[in-house]
C-alpha positions as a printed Julia matrix, in Angstrom:
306×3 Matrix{Float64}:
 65.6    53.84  -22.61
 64.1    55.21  -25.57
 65.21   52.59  -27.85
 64.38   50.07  -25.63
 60.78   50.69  -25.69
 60.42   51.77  -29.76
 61.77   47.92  -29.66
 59.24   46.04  -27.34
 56.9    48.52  -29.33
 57.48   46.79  -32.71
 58.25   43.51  -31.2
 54.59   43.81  -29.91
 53.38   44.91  -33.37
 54.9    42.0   -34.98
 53.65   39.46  -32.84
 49.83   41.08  -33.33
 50.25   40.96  -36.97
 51.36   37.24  -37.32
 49.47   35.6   -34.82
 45.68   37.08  -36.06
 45.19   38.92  -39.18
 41.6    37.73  -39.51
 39.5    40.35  -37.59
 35.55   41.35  -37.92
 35.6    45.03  -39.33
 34.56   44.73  -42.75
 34.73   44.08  -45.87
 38.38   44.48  -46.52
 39.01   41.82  -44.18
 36.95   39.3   -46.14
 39.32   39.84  -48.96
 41.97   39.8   -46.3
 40.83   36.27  -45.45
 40.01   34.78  -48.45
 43.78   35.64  -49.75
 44.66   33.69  -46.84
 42.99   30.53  -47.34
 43.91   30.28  -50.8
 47.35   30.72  -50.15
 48.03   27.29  -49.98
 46.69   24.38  -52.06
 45.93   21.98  -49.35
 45.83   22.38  -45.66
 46.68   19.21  -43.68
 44.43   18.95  -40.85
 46.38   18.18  -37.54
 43.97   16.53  -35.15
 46.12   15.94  -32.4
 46.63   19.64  -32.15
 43.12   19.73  -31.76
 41.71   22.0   -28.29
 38.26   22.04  -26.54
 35.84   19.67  -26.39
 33.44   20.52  -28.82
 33.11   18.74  -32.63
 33.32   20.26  -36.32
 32.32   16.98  -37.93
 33.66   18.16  -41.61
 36.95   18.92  -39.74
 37.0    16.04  -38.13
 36.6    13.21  -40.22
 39.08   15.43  -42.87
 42.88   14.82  -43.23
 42.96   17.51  -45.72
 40.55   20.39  -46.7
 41.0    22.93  -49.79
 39.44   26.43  -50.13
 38.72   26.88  -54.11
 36.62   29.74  -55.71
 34.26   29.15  -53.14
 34.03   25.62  -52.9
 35.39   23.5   -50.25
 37.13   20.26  -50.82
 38.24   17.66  -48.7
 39.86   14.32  -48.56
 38.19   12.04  -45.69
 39.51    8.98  -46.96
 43.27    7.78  -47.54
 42.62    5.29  -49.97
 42.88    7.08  -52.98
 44.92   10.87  -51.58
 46.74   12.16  -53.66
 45.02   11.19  -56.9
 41.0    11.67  -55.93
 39.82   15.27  -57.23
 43.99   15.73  -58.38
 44.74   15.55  -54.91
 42.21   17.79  -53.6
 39.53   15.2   -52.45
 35.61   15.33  -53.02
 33.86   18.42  -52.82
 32.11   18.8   -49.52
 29.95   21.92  -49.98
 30.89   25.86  -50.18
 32.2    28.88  -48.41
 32.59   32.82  -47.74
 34.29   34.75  -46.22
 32.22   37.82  -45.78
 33.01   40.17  -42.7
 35.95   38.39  -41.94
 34.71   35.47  -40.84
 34.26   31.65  -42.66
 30.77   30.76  -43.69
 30.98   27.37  -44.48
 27.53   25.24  -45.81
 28.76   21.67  -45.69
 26.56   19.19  -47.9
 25.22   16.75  -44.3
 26.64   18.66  -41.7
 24.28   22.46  -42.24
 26.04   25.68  -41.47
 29.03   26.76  -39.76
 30.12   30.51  -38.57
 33.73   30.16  -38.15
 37.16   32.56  -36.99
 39.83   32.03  -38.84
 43.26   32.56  -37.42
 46.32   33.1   -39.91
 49.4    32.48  -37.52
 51.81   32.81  -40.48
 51.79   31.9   -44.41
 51.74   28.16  -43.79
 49.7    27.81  -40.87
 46.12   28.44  -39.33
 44.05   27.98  -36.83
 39.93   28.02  -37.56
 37.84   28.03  -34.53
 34.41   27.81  -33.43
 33.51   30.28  -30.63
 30.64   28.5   -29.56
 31.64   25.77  -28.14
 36.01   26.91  -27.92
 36.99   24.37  -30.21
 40.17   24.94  -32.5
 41.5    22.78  -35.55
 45.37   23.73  -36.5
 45.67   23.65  -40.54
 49.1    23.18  -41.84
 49.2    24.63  -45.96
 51.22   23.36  -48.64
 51.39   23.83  -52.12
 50.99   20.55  -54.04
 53.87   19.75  -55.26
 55.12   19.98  -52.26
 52.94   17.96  -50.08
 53.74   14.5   -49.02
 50.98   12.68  -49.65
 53.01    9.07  -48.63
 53.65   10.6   -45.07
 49.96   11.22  -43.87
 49.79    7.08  -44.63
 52.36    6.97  -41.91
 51.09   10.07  -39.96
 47.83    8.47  -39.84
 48.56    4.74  -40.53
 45.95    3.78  -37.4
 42.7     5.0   -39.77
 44.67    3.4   -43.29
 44.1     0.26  -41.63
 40.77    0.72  -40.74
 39.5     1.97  -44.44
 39.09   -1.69  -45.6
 36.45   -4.29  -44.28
 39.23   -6.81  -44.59
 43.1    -7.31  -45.01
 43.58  -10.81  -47.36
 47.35  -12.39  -47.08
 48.05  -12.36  -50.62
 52.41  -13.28  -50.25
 53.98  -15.18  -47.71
 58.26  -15.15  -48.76
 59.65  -18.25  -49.37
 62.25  -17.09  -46.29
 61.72  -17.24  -42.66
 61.28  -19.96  -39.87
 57.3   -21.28  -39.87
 55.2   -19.48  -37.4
 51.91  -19.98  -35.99
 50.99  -16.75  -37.84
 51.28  -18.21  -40.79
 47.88  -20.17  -40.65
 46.39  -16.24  -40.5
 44.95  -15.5   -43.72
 42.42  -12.52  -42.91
 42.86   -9.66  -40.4
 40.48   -6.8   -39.69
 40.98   -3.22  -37.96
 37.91   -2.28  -36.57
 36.91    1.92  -36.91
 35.03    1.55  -33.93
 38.76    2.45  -32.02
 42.23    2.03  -32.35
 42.76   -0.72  -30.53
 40.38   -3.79  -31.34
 41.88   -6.26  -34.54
 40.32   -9.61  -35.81
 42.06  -12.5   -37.44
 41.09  -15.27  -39.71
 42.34  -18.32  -40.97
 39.25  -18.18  -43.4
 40.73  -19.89  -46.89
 42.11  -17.71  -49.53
 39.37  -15.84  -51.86
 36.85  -16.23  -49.51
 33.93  -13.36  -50.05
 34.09  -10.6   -47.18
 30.84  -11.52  -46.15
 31.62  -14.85  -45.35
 34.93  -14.63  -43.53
 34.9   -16.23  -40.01
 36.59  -14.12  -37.71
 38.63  -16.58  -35.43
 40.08  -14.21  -33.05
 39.23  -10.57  -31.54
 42.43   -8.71  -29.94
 44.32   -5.71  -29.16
 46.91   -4.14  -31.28
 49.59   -1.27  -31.38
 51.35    1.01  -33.47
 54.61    2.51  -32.84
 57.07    4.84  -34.26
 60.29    3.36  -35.08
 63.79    5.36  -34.23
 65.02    7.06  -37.63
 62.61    6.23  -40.13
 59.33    8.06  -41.2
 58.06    5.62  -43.69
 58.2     2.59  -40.73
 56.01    1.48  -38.18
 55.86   -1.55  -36.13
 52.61   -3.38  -35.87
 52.12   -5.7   -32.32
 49.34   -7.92  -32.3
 48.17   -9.31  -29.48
 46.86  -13.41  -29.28
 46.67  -14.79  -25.69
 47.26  -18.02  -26.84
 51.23  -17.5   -28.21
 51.95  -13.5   -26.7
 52.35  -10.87  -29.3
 53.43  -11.14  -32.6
 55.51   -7.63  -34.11
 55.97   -6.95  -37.72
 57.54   -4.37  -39.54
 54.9    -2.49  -41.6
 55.37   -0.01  -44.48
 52.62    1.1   -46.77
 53.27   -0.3   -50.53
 50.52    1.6   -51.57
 47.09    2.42  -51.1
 46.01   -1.1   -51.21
 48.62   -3.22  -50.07
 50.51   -3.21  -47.04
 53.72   -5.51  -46.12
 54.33   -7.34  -42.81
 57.65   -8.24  -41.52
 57.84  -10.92  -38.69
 60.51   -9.6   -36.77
 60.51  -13.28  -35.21
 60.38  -15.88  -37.9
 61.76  -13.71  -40.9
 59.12  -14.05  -42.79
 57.56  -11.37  -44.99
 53.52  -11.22  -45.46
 51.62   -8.71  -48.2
 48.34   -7.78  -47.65
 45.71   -6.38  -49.98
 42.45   -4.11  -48.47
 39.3    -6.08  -49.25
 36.2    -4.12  -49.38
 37.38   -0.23  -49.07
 34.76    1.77  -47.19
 34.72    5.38  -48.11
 33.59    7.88  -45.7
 32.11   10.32  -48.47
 31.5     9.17  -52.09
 29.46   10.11  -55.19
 27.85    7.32  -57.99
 28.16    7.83  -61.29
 25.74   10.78  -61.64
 27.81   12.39  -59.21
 24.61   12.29  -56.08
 25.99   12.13  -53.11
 25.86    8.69  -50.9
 25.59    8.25  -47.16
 28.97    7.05  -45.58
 28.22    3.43  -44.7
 30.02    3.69  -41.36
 30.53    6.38  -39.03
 34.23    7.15  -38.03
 35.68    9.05  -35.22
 39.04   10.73  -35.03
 40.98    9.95  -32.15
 44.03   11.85  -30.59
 47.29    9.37  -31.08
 50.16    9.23  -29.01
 52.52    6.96  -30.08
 55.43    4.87  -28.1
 58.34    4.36  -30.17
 60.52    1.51  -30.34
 63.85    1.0   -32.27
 63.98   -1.23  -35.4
 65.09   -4.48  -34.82
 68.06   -5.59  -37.29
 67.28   -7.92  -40.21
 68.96  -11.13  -40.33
């Protein structure tokens, strides 16, 4: 019986010590916390993990943050990860972690008193106890962290980071289509749901597209493959038309029409950053505002190519 208790004892102990090493009693703990954050390189940030209902904008609108000799870093935009600030993102204003907790001053949004949570080496949890909200941070080191997979991961707001999408290749294979006569299409950051197309000409400014058609669209996981999604757009007039898209690279995305066999390439038009500095390095108001949106994805399985 004795050895059955010295073992919940310890079991006990253990689970303490990894699930919160980030306690208020001094200045130890500051150093304690400040180890922990710099630990890793980068720490993804996994919104759909998110809990309560209240809003950390700066943890929000970021896919990654970076704690760095007091300076925080973050990279709120996907065009351009893995190669804006070496990886890191923009700088987004500083930190501490006096007392144990995170003192963050962010450059728009003011100041933050925050708890951080270390669950293990790779893995945190900061959250604000006024309003019971909690972000989950996964850490990486960089060479480690795959930058090409939070495209995928977060392929919904990829879309959206360009004012337009211009058809740039249509493959000489694959039946006609009425998509074909599509030239423009548009994901709007207002949700994750609304597209427009248009059958504008080709090199047409931005500014002057005409915007046919305003529908509904979908992403989906696909059976097996990370670096896949399937794209259905929805035009009353002929049903829904599903592609197979993958992510060339930051500014170009492929389209495979599962129905005519026919592969579009699209280039972003227009890329709206959500934090950016001019040349003199002053910080500029993001353009448009975007919110983060929890995603849960159907998946389908990939059709076979002919």
């Amino acid at each position: 019986m004795k050895k059955v208790h010295l073992l919940l004892a310890l079991l006990i102990s253990a689970s303490l010590l990894t699930s919160c090493v980030v306690v208020d009693d001094g200045n130890d703990n500051g150093l304690a916390l400040e180890q922990a954050l710099i630990a890793q390189d980068i720490w993804y940030v996994d919104y759909n993990r998110t809990t309560g209902n209240g809003d950390i904008p700066f943890l929000s609108n970021a896919f990654t943050i970076t704690f760095k000799n007091g300076r925080l870093y973050a990279n709120n935009n996907l065009v351009g990860l893995g190669s804006t600030g070496g990886g890191l993102g923009l700088q987004i204003g500083f930190y501490d972690t006096r007392n144990g907790y995170l003192e963050i001053d962010h450059d728009t949004d003011g100041y933050y008193d925050l708890e951080v949570i270390s669950v293990n080496y790779h893995e945190i949890i900061i959250r604000d106890n006024v309003t019971n909200t909690a972000y989950y941070l996964d850490g990486y080191r960089l060479n480690n962290f795959d930058f090409d997979a939070v495209f995928y991961d977060n392929i919904e707001y990829f879309l959206q980071e360009y004012v337009a999408w211009e058809k740039t290749h249509t493959s000489i294979s694959g039946a006609f289509n009425d998509f074909d006569n599509e030239n423009f299409l548009q994901f709007t950051p207002e949700n994750i749901t609304t597209f427009r197309s248009s059958q504008s000409q080709f090199g047409t400014n931005i500014d002057n597209i005409i915007w046919d058609y305003i529908g509904s669209y979908e992403v989906f996981d696909v059976v097996g493959y990370e670096n896949l999604k399937i794209l259905t757009l929805d035009y009353d007039s002929y049903g829904n038309e599903e592609f197979e898209l993958t992510v060339n690279n930051d500014g170009e995305i492929s389209l495979y029409h599962n129905a005519s066999g026919t592969t579009y390439r699209f280039n972003g038009r227009g890329n709206l950053q959500y934090k950016k500095e001019n040349e003199k390095g002053a910080k500029e108001s993001k353009p448009v505002l975007r919110k983060r949106f929890k995603i849960d994805r159907k998946t389908k399985t990939r059709h076979s190519k002919a």
